[in-house]
N, C-alpha and C positions, 0 to 999 in steps of 0.2 A: 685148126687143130681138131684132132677127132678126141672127144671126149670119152667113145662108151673104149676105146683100150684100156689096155692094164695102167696100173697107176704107178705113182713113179718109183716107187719102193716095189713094184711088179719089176719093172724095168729093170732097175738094178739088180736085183736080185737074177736076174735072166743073165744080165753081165757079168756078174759073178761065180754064174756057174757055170760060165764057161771058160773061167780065166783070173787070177787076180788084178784087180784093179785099185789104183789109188784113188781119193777121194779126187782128186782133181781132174781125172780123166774122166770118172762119173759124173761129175756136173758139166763137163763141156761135150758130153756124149747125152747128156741128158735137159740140159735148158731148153733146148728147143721144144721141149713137152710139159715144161713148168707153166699152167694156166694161171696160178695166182704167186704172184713172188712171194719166196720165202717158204713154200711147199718144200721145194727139192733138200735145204737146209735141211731144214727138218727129218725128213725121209732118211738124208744122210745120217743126220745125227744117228739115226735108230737103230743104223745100221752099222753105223760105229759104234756105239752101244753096245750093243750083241758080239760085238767083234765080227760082224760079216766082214767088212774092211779095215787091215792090218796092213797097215805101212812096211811094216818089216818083211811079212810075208812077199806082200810084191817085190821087195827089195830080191829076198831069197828066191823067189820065185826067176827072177829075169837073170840074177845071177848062174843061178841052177841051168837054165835054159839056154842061156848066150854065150856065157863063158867059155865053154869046150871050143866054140867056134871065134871067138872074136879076144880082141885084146883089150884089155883095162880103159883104154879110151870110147871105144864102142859101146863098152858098158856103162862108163859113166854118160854118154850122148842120152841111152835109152831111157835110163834110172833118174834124167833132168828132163827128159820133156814126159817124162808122169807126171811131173809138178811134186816129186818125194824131197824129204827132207833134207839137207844142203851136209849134214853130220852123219848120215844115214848112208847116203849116195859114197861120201868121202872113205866114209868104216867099208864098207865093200868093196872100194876101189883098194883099196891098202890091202885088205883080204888076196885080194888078185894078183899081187906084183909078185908076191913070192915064186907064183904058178907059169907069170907069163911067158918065160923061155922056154919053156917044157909045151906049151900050150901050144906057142907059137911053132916051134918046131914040129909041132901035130900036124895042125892045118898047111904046113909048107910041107911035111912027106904026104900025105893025101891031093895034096892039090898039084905035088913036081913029082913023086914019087921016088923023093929022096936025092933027085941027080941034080950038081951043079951046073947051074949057069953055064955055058958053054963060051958068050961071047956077052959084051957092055948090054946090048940089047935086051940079052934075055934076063941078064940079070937086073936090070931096072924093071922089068915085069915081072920077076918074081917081089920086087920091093917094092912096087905100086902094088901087087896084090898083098901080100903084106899086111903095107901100113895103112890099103883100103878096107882090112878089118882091125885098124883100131890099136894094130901094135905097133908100140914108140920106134924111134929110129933106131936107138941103141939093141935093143932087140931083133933090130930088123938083120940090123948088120951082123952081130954075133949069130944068129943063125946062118944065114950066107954064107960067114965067112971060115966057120967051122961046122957044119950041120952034121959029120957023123962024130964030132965030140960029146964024151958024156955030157949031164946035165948037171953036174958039179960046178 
């Protein structure tokens, strides 16, 4: 380990400014530079403290970010391996369903530009790309199966 670097509240604060992070992504992006256990706590601590790290923010922050493109399941994939809280994760995923056919129906005119399925083929490619960003089946299929219906 090199010593004379920045210290670990340097580090995180480096991560932080370039991105929100939860505390648990900080310590597994950061133990490997913990010289004395119990530093990195610490550091953390201080930084939650201050409010450099805000669990919500990250929440808002990945929802803000991902959402437009991906479905309620993608988001919760992301929003669980930050290591964020289990009540947290759930509250923004609920936020999300209202939006997901509208959403979904976004990323299917951008990505087919609107035209159905022509023949079984194409349309199991359009629903693996889909439900490979994260929107349920139920949605997969009511876009499909009516995509220039309102969103009523």
């Amino acid at each position: 380990m090199n010593t004379t670097g920045p210290s670990l509240k340097g580090r995180a604060l480096r991560l932080l400014a370039q991105r929100e992070h939860s505390r648990a992504e900080l310590e597994r992006k950061l133990a490997a530079f913990e010289a004395v256990p119990g530093t990195l706590a610490q550091a953390l601590d201080a930084l939650q403290a201050k409010d450099f790290i805000n669990e919500q923010r990250v929440v808002d922050s990945v929802v803000h970010r991902r959402a437009p493109r991906l479905g309620a399941g993608r988001v919760r994939q992301e929003l669980e391996r930050k290591g964020l809280d289990r009540e947290a994760v759930a509250s923004a995923v609920a936020a999300l369903a209202s939006t997901e056919l509208a959403r979904a129906r976004d990323v299917w005119q951008k990505k087919f530009g609107g035209t159905s399925a022509v023949d079984a083929a194409d349309r199991a490619r359009q629903m693996r790309f889909l439900a490979s960003r994260g929107f349920s089946g139920e949605v997969v299929r009511r876009v499909l199966n009516a995509p220039e219906d309102d969103l009523a």
